[in-house]
C-alpha positions as CSV (number, residue, x, y, z in Angstrom):
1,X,123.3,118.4,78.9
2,X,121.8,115.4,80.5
3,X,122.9,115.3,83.9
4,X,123.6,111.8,85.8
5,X,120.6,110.2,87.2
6,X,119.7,109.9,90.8
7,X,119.0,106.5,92.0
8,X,117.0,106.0,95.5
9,X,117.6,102.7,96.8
10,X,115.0,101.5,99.3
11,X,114.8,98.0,101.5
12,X,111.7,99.5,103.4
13,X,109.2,99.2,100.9
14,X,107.0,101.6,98.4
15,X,104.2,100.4,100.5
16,X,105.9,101.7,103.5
17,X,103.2,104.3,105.1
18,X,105.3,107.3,105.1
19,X,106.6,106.5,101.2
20,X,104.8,109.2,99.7
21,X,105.7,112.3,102.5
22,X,109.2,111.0,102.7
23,X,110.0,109.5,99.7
24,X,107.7,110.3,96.8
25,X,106.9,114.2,97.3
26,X,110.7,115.6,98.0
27,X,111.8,113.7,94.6
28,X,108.8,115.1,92.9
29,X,109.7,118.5,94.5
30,X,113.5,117.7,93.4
31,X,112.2,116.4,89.5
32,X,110.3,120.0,89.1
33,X,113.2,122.2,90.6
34,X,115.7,120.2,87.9
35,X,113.8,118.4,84.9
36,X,116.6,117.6,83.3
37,X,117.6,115.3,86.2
38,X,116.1,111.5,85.7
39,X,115.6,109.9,88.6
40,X,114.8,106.3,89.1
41,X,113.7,104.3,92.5
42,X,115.0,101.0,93.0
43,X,113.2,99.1,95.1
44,X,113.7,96.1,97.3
45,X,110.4,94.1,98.2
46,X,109.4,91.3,100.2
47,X,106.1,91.0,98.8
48,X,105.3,91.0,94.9
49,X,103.8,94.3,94.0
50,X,101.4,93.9,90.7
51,X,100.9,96.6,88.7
52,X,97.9,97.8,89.7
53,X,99.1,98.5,93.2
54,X,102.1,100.1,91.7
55,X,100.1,102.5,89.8
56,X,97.7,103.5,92.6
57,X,101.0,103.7,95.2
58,X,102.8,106.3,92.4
59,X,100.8,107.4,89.0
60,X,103.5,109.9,88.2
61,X,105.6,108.7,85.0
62,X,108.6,111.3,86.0
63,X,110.2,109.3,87.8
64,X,110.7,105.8,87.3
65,X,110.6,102.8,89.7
66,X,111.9,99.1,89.3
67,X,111.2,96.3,91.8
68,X,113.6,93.7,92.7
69,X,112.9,90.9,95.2
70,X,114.4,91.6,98.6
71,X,116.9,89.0,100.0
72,X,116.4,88.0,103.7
73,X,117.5,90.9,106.5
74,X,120.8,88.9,106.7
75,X,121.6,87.9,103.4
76,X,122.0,91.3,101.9
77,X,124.8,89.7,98.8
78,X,122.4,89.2,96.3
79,X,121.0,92.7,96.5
80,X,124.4,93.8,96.3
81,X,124.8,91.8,93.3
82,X,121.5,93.2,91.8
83,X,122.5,96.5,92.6
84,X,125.8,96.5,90.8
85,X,124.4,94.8,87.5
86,X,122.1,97.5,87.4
87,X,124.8,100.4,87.7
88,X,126.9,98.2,85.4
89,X,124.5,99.7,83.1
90,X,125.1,103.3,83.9
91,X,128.2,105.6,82.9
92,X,127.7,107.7,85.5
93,X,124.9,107.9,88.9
94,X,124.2,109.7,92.2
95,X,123.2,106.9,94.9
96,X,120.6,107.9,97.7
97,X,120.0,104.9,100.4
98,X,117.0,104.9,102.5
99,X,118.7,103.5,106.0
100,X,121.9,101.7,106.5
101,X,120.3,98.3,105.0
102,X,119.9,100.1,101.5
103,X,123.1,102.5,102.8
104,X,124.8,99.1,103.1
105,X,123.9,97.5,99.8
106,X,125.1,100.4,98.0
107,X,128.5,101.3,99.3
108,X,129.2,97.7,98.6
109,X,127.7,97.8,94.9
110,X,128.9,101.1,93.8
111,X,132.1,101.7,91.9
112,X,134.5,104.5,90.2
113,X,131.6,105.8,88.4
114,X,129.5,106.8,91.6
115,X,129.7,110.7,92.0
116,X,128.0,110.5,95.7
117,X,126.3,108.3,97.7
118,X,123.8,110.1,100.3
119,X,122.7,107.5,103.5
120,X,119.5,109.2,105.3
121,X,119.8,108.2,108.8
122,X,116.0,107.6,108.9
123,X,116.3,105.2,112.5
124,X,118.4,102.8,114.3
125,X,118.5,99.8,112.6
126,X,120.0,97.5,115.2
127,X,119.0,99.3,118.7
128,X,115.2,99.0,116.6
129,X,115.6,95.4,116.1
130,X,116.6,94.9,119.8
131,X,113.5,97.0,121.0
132,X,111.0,94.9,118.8
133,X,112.4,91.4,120.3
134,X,112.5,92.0,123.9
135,X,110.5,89.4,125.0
136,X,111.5,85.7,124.3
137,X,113.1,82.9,125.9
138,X,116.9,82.8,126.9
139,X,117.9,80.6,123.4
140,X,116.0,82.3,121.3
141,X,117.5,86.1,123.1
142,X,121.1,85.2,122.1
143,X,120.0,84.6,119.0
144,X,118.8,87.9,118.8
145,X,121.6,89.4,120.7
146,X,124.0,87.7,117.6
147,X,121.3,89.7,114.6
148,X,121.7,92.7,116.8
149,X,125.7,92.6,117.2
150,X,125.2,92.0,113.2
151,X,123.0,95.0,112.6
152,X,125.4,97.3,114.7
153,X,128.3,95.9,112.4
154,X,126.5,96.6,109.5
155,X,125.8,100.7,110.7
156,X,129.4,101.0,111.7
157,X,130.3,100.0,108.4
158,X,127.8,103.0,106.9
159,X,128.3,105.4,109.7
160,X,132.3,105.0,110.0
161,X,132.6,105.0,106.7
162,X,135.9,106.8,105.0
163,X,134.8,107.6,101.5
164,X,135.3,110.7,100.2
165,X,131.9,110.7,98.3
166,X,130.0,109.7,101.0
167,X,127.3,112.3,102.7
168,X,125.1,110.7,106.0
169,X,121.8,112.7,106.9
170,X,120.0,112.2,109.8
171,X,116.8,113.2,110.4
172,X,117.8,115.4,113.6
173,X,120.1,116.4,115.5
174,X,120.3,114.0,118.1
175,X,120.4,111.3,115.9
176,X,124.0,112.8,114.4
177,X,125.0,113.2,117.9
178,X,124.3,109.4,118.3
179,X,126.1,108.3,115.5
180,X,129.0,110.5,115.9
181,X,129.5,109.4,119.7
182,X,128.6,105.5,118.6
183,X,130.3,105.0,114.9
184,X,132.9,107.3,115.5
185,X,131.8,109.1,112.2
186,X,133.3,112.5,111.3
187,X,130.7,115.3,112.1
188,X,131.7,117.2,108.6
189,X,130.2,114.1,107.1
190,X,126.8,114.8,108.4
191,X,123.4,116.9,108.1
192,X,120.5,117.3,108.9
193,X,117.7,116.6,106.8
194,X,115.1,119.3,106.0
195,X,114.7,118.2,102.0
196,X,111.4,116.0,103.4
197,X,109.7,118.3,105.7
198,X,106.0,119.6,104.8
199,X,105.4,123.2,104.1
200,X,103.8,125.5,106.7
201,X,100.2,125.6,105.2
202,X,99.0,129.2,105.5
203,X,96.7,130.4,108.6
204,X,94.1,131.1,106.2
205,X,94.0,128.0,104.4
206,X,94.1,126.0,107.4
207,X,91.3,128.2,108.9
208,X,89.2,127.6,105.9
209,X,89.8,123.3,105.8
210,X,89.3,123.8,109.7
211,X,85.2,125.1,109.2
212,X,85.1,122.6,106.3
213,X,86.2,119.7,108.0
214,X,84.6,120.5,111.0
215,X,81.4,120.8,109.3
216,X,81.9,117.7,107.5
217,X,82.1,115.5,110.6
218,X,79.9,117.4,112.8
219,X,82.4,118.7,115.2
220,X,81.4,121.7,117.8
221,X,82.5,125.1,115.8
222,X,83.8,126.2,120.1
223,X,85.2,122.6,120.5
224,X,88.8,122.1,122.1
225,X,89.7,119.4,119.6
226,X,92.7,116.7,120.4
227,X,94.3,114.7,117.4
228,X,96.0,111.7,117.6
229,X,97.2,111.0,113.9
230,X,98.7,107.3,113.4
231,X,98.4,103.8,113.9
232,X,97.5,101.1,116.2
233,X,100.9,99.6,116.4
234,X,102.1,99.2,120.2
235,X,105.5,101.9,119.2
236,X,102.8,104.8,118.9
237,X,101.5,104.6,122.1
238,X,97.7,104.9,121.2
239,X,96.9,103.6,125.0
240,X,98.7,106.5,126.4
241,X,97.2,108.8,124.3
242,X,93.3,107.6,124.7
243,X,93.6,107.7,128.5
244,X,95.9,111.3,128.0
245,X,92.2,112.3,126.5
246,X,90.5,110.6,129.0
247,X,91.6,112.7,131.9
248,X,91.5,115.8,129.9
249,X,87.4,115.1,129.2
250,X,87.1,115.0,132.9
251,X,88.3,118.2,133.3
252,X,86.2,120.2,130.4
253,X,83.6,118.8,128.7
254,X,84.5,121.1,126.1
255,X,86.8,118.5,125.2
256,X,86.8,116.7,121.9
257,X,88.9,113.5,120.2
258,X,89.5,113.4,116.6
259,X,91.8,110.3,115.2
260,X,92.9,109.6,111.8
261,X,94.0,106.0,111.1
262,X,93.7,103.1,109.1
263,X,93.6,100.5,112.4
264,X,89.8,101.9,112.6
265,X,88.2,98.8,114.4
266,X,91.4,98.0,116.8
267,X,91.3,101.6,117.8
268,X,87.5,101.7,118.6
269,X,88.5,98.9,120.7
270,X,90.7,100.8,123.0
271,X,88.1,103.6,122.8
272,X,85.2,101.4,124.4
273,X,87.7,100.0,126.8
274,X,88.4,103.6,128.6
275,X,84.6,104.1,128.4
276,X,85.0,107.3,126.0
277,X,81.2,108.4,125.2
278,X,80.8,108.3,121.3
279,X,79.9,112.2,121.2
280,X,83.2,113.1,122.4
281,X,85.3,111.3,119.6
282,X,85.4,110.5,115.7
283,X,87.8,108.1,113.8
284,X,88.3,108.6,110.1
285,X,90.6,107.0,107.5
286,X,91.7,109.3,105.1
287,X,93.7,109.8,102.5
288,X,97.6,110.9,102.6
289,X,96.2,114.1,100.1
290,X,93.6,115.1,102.4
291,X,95.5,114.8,105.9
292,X,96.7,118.4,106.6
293,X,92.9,119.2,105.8
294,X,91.7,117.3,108.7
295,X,94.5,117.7,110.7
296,X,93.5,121.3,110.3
297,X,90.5,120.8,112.2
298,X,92.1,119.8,115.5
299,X,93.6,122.6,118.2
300,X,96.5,119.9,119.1
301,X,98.1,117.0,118.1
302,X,98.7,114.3,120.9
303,X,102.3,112.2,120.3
304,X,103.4,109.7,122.9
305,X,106.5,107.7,122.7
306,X,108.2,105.4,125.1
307,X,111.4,106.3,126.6
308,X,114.1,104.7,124.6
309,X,116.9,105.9,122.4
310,X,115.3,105.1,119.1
311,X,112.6,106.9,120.2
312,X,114.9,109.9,121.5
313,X,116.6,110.6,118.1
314,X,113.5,110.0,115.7
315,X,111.7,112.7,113.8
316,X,108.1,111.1,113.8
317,X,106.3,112.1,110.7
318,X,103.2,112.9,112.8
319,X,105.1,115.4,114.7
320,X,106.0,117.2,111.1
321,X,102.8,116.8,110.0
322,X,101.0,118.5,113.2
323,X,103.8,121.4,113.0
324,X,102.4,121.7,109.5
325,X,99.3,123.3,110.0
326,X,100.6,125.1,113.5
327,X,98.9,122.5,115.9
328,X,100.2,122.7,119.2
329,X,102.4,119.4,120.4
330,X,101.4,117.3,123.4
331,X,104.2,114.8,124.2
332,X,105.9,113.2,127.0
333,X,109.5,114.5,126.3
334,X,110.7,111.5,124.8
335,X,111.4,112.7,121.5
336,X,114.3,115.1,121.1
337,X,112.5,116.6,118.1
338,X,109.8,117.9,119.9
339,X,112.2,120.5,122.2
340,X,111.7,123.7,121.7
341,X,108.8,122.9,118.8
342,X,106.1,122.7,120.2
């Protein structure tokens, strides 16, 4: 028998840099465990998305995915509307929402026929938009203050929600201590994620890509090598961590910096700004396929966050990826996540 199909509801992209460890490989995981299950991915987008990006962002036909144009952050009715034409169609579905934007979208657009509707707690919407706009002039602040009063609304209306069918996952455990203790929302209602996190590679795989890799960029076999794994973007810290390795290279000159990033030319810039030499460092882009292979090559993984709630209750992909392949975890205990894991 053909069961219901599982429709995944995003309003953060498919070009979303974590898409294809968060989104893409546990539904492909979940597609081979139950074939019989079809699953579809409904998509939101600012941008248009041709097809030729869509094939090289997903080239597996299992699972299906359908692009609607995304209504402004505020304006979330006609997505609602889109939403429920589509599941008009449908006798019977399972609803997954990426965030309490998508979470929002669909309590509103589901009906009768919705068996359960999963929100995964991926971030704080609201205390995230208040972060990013810090720094503006008085008018333009209480205009802000108003989106983020909205935003809270919106997660208290996810979060708080009563429905009987209704499952919330966060990503850790401090983020469901959050949103009980903020939304009032029952603890029963939530869990914790662990459907999206990477296997443990084995030591002997990950000793094998280690020689390869290490080879293939020409990194000392009795190096001490640091990673930093991520982007340029001011949330990741990549100052702190460059001048972290800075002061460790004083101290052994055994010392050596591997980074993986797309942001290759801004992050060269920091590099020559702290006066790294260019025999203690390497930056490569790579592939999403071929990360834990580098990564393997590294003896620990550098993550630095600023101290901030959203920051507090996040489960940073990097973090799961170091775990991954056993690197050890250099942080500035501002990440809940990282207690006790590292």
């Amino acid at each position: 028998m053909k069961r219901a199909p599982l429709i995944v509801v995003l309003y953060d992209s498919i070009t979303n840099s974590v898409f294809q460890s968060q989104v893409m490989l546990p539904l492909l995981k979940q597609r081979k465990e139950q074939p019989s299950q079809p699953i579809i991915i409904l998509s939101f987008e600012k941008n248009n998305i041709d097809k030729d990006q869509l094939r090289k962002i997903t080239s597996n036909l299992s699972i299906k995915i359908i692009i609607k144009k995304r209504s402004p952050l505020f304006c979330l009715w006609f997505a609602q509307k889109t939403l429920r034409n589509f599941l008009h169609m449908i006798p019977e579905y399972r609803l997954i929402a990426r965030g309490p934007l998508a979470g929002y979208i669909c309590l509103k657009a589901a009906d009768k026929r919705c068996i359960k509707i999963t929100i995964q707690a991926r971030g704080l919407v609201a205390q995230e938009y208040r972060f990013t706009h810090q720094k503006s002039s008085f008018f333009i602040k209480m205009i802000h203050f108003i989106r983020f009063k909205k935003l809270q609304k919106l997660e208290n209306y996810c979060f708080a929600n009563t429905k009987t069918n209704l499952e919330i996952q966060a990503v850790s455990p401090a983020m469901k201590e959050y949103i009980v203790k903020n939304y009032k929302c029952s603890p029963e209602k939530i869990t914790i994620s662990t459907h999206d996190l990477p296997p443990k590679m084995q030591p002997a795989l990950v000793a094998q890509w280690k020689k390869e890799i290490r080879d293939l960029l020409e990194i000392p076999e009795d190096a001490f090598v640091y990673c930093y794994n991520g982007s340029a973007k001011p949330w990741q810290c990549i100052d702190k961590a460059i001048a972290f390795f800075k002061e460790e290279m004083a101290k052994d000159e055994n010392y050596f910096l591997l980074i993986l990033t797309q942001d290759c030319e801004k992050i060269k810039n920091t590099i020559a700004q702290n006066l790294i030499p260019e025999n203690k460092y390497v930056i490569v882009t790579v592939e999403h396929n071929d990360i834990y292979k580098y990564l393997s090559a590294a003896n620990a993984g550098i993550l630095f966050r600023d101290k901030h709630v959203i920051n507090w209750v996040s489960r940073p992909t990097k973090l799961l990826e170091y775990q991954s392949v056993g690197l050890k975890i250099i942080h500035n205990d501002t990440v809940e996540y990282t207690q006790n894991r590292s």
